[in-house]
N, C-alpha and C positions, 0 to 999 in steps of 0.2 A: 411511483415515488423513487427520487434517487438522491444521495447522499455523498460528499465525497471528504473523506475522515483525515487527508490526509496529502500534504505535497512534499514535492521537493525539486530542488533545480539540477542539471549538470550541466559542470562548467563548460566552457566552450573547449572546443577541441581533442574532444575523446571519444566521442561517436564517430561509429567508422561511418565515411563517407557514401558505402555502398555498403547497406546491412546486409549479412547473407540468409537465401533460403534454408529453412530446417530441413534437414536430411536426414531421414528414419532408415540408419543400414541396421546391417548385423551387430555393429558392436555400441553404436545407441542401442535398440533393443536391450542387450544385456544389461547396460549400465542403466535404463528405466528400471529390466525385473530385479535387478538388485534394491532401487530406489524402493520399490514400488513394495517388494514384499512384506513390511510390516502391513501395509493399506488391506492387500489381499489376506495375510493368516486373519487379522481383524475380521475383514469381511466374512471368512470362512465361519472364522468361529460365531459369528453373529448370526449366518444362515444356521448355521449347525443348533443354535440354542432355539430358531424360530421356528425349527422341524422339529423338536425334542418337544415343542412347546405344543406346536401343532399335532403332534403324536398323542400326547397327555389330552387335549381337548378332545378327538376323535375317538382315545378308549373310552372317555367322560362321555359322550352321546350314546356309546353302543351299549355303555352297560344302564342307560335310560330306556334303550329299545328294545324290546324281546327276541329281534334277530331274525323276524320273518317278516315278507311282502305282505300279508295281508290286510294290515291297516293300511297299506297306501292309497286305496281309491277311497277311502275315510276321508282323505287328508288331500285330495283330488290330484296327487303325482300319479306317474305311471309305474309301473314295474319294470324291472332290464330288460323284458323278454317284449314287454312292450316297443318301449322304445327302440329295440332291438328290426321289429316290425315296420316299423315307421319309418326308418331310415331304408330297410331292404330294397324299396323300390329307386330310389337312387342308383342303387348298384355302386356304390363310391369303391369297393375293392378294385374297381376294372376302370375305373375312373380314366386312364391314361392309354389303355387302349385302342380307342376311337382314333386319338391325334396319332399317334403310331401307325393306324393302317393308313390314316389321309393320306401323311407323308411319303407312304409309298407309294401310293394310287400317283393320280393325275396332278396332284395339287388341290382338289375340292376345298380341302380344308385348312389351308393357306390365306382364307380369307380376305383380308385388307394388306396382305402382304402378297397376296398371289404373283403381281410383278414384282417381287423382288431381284428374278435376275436379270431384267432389264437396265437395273443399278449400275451406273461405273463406279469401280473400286480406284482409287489412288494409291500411291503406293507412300505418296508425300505429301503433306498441304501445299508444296510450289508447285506440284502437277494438277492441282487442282484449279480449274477457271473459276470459278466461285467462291472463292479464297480470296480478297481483294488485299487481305492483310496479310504477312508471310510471316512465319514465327519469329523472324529476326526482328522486324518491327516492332511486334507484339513486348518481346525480351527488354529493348531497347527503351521502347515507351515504357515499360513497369519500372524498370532500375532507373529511369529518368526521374517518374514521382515518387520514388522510393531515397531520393538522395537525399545525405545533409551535407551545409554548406559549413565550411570551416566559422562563418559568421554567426551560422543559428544555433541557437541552444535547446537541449531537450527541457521537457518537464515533466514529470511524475506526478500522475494523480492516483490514490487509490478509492476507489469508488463502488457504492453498493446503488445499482438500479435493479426495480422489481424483483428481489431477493437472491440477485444473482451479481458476483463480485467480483472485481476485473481491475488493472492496472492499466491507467491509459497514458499510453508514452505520445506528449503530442510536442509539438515539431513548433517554437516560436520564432521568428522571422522580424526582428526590430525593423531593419529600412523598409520593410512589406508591411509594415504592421497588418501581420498575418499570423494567427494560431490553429493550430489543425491537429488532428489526433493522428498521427503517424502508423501506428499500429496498437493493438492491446493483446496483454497475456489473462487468462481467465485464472480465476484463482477458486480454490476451493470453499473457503473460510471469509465472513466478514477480515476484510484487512484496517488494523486501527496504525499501523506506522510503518515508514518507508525510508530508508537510508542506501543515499547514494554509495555505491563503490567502486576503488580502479583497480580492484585485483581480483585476477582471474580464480575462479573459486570451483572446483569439482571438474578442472580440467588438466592432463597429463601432461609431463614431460613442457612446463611454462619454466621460463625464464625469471629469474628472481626480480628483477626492475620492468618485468612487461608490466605495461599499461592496460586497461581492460574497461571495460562498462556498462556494471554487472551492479544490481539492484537489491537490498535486501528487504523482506517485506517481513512482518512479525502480525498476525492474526489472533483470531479471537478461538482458534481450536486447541492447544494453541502450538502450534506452527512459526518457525522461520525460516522461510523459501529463498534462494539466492536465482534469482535468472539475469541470463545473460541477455542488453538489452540490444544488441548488434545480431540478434538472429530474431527471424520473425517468423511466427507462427509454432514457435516452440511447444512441445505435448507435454512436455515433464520439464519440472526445475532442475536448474543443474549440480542442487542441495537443497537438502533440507537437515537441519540443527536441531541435533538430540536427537537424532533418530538412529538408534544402535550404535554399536562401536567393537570393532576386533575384542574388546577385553568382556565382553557381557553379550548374553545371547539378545538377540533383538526381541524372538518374539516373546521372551519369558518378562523383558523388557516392557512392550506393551502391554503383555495384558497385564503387571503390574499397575502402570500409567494409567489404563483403562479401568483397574476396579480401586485405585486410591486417588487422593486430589493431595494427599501431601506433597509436600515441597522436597528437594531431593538436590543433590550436588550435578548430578547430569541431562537436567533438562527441565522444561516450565510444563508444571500442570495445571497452569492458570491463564489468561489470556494476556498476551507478548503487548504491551504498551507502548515500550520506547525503544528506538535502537540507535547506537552512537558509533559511527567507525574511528577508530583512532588513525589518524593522518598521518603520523610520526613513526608509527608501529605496523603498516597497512594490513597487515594480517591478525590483528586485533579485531573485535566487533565484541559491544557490548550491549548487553540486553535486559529490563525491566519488566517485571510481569505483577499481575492481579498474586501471585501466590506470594506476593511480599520480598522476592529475591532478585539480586542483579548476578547477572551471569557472563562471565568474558569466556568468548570463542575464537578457538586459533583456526582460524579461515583455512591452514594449509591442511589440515586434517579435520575437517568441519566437526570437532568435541568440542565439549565444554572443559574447557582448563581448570578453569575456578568458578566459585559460587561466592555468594556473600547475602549474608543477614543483617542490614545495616536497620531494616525499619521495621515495623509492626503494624502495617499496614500496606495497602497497594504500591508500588514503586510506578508512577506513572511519567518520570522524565531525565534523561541524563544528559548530562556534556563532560568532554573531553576536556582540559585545561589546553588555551591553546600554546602554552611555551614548557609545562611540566606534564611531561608525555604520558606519565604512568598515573596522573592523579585525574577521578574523576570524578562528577559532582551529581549527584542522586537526588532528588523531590519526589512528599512520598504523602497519602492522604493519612499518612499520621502525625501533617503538619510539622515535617522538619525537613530540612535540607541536609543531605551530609557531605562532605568533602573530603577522599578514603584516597591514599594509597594503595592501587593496586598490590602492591611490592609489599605491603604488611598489611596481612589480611587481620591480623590479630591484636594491632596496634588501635588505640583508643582516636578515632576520628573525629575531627569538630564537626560540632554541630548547631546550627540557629534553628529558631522556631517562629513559627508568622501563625499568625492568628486565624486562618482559616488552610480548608486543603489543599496542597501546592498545586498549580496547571501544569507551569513550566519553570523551569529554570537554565538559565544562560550566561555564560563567560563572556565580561567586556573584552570582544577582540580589540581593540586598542588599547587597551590599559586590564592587561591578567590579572592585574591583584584587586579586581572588582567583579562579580555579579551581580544576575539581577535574578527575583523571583518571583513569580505573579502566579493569584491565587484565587479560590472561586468567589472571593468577595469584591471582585475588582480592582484587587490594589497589586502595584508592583511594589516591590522591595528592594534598596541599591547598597550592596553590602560589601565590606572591605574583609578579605579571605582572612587579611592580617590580624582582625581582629576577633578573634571567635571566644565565645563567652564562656565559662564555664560551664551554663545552666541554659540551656535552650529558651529555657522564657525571659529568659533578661537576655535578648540578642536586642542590639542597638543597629539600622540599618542608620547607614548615610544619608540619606531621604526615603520619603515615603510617597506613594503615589497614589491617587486614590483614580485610578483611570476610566474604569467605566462605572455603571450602578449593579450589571451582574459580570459573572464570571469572565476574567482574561483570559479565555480559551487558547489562544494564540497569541505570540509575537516575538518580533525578531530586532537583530540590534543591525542595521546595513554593514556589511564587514568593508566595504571603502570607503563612508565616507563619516568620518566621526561624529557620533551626537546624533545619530538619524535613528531614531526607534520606530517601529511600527505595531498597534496592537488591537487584536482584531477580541469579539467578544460574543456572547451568546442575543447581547440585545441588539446583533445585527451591526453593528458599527464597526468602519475600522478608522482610527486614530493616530496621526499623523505629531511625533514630537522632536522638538530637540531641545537636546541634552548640555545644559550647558554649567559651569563648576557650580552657581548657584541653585541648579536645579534644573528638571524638566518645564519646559513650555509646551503646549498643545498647536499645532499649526494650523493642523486641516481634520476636522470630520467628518468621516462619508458613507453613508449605505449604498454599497455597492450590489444592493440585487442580488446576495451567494444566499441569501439568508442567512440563519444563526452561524458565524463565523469561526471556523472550527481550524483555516489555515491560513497564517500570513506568513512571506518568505521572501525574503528579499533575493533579488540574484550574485550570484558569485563572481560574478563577472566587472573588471572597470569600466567598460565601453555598456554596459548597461546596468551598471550600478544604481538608477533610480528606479530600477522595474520591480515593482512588488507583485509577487502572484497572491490571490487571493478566493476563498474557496470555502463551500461551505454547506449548509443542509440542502439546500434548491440542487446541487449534483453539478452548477457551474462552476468552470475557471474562470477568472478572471485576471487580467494584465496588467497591472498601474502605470504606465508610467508618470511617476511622482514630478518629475520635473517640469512637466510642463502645466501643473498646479503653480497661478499665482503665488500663493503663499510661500509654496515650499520654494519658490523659486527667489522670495525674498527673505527667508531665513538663511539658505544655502547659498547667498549670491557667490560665494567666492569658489563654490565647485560647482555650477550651472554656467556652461559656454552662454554667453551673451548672444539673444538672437533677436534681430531689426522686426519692428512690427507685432501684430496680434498671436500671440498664441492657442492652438485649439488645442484643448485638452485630450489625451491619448489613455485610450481606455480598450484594450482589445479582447473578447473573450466568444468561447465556443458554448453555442446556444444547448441546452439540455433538451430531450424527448417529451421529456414527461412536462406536466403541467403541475403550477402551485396556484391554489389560491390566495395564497398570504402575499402575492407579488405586491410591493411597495415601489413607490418612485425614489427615484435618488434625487434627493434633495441637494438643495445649492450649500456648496461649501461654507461652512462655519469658521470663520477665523477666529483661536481666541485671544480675546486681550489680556495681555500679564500672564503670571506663573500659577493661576488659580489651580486648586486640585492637589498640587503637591505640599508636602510639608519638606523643612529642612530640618534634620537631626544635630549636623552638627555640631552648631553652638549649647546642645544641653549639655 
């Protein structure tokens, strides 16, 4: 069984061209046992309570037993002085003496190795005739399939196959239409969210406008790991968030963390849902957890700066505003969305309300004084920030959408080309709309084989602006390109280059291990006619 809970894209041009090998010196080492030592006192103290434990069972048996051998042939064991016997003709004390004297003798007992010194030794694989390949070749060939091209773009999947869970950085190729898994980092913890980042995070003496492309993942233990995706085969994150700090001892830290699940200003003791990097602030990263809290971390000191109690229930989705840098926007399964000032943590925040638990919620990048928010009853929400209600349940959205029959699990707004929404859902479908002043229209619907559809993402890119990834319980990626969908290609005429002749539809994805039985066909495109589905709010 494999599952993948979660994507994301990076833009072109920030993956280093030749990722480098990981290198475990001296002063890695240190900067792991630094990482690493909450994991280890934990550990310790966990062995330490399983021998305290195991100590307590063993006086519990002896004072059952009377303290002598004689019931054991009762009870058909042996005694020590038996078993003692049994083993004697072995001789296992002397066990190694035998091989000791061969060795000096003739060679006897050199066995299948007896010609070993008839062996040529090289001093080099080029001295060696049997070597057809020479380590330059070998070097040369690996950092050849190891390259990315300033044209491909990465993509982030997180993924749990047969109960083990891994990040797979794969490598997409638009004029190739070609997708491949590049490398992958193993992770500890189921991972439920993945946000892209360009600044270098748990690394010295960095330059204040270096670029970088570095990953942040938020888990179910709960954990937010930062890796750097330009090194491959890396052992340890290059951070991990909330995990101690100069002002408080770490390990008094965990085991606090480990013996309560309250909630707390320094860190999630519930499982990490969402995470948002502020673009404007790059050393921002904001985070949503099961413990009901959003948390902002200053990347240059991997703490927690601030916390916030906006909801009373799960916090499962944030975004950043994209032109008001410090305000950000929170959905939460206590059924409201908030829109907070970081900058006044204390200041009364708007709020709306939707009628069932939020999934997502998202900023119109073309027009900021708009969101939208979908929810596990299928419906999206299109609301003006301007106007927020007094009273959560009298929120008035600007339309309504009634998108799928279950939950909108996923979906995203295309950031270049206006009116392009895409929304993916648990009944398998993902749904193709635009967005026009009267309201959404539906273009295309498709089961795309990801199963229950848990991610859709448009790419960040203009030169592949129509590419949706898409991804889901079956543990596949999936590639859209939407453009060369008839439909879409006649709703968008005026941002689809004009091409002579048939078009075949472009669908690129990396085939999964595992097998499902629930595999379905993708059925032929559904075009819909008119603006059924949505309602319009605002002539009430």
């Amino acid at each position: 069984m494999s599952l993948i809970t979660a994507t994301s894209w990076v833009p072109r041009g920030f993956a280093a061209p030749f990722p480098t090998k990981y290198t475990f010196d001296e002063e890695e080492f240190k900067r792991i046992a630094e990482l690493a030592k909450l994991q280890l006192d934990d550990a310790n103290e966990e062995l330490d309570e399983a021998r305290n434990n195991a100590t307590e069972n063993n006086d519990a048996d002896k004072m059952e037993e009377d303290g002598s051998d004689d019931d054991l042939p009762a009870k058909g064991l042996k005694s020590k002085a038996e078993e003692d016997d049994d083993l004697a003709e072995y001789d296992l004390e002397h066990y190694d003496d035998d091989v000791a004297e061969d060795q000096e003798g003739e060679g006897i007992g050199m066995g299948m190795f007896g010609n070993v010194k008839s062996l040529a030794y090289h001093a080099s694989n080029e001295d060696d005739p049997y070597i057809t390949m020479k380590e330059n070749e070998e070097e040369d060939e690996e950092r050849e399939e190891l390259q990315i091209l300033a044209t491909d773009n990465m993509l982030l999947a997180a993924k749990v196959e047969d109960e083990v869970a891994h990040l797979e950085v794969y490598v997409y190729e638009d004029e190739a239409d070609n997708l491949y898994v590049h490398h992958d980092i193993m992770l500890p913890a189921i991972p439920l969210c993945v946000e892209w980042l360009d600044l270098p995070v748990g690394k010295s003496n960095v330059e204040k406008d270096a670029r970088a492309n570095f990953v942040a993942v938020g888990t179910f233990d709960p954990d937010i790991e930062i890796w750097d995706l330009d090194t491959i085969d890396c052992m340890y994150p290059n951070a991990i968030l909330g995990q101690g700090g100069e002002d408080e001892d770490p390990k008094k830290k965990k085991k606090k963390k480990k013996k309560s699940k309250k909630a707390n200003d320094d860190y999630h003791v519930d499982a990490v849902l969402s995470l948002a990097a502020n673009r404007h602030h790059r050393n921002l990263l904001a985070s949503s957890s099961a413990d009901k809290t959003v948390k902002l971390w200053d990347l240059n000191t991997t703490k927690c700066a601030k916390s916030y109690s906006y909801h009373t229930d799960k916090v499962c989705s944030l975004a950043w505003h994209p032109k008001e840098s410090t305000v950000l926007l929170s959905g939460s399964y206590d059924r409201t969305v908030v829109a907070a000032d970081m900058r006044a943590p204390d200041a009364k925040a708007p709020r709306w309300g939707v009628e069932s638990d939020v999934e997502n919620v998202r900023w119109d990048p073309h027009d900021p004084n708009f969101f939208y928010i979908s929810t596990e009853k299928g419906i999206i929400h299109y609301h003006d920030v301007r106007n927020a209600p007094s009273d959560p349940a009298s929120s008035k959205p600007v339309w309504l959408l009634q998108a799928h029959d279950e939950s909108v699990s996923s979906f995203d707004i295309n950031p270049v080309i206006p009116g392009f929404m895409a929304t993916g859902s648990t009944d398998r479908q993902v749904k193709l709309w635009n967005i026009q002043p009267s309201g959404p229209t539906m273009v295309v619907s498709r089961n795309l084989e990801v199963g229950k559809v848990f991610s859709t993402v448009f790419a960040p890119d203009e030169e592949v602006g129509f590419r949706l990834a898409v991804a889901g319980s079956k543990g596949v990626v999936q590639v859209w390109d939407t453009s060369t969908n008839p439909a879409v290609r006649r709703a968008f005429a005026s941002r689809v280059a004009p091409v002579e002749g048939e078009i075949k539809e472009r669908l690129v994805r990396v085939e999964s291990d595992s097998s499902d039985s629930e595999d379905e066909g993708v059925p032929e495109p559904e075009e819909a006619k008119g603006g059924d589905g949505w309602e319009s709010m605002e002539e009430d």
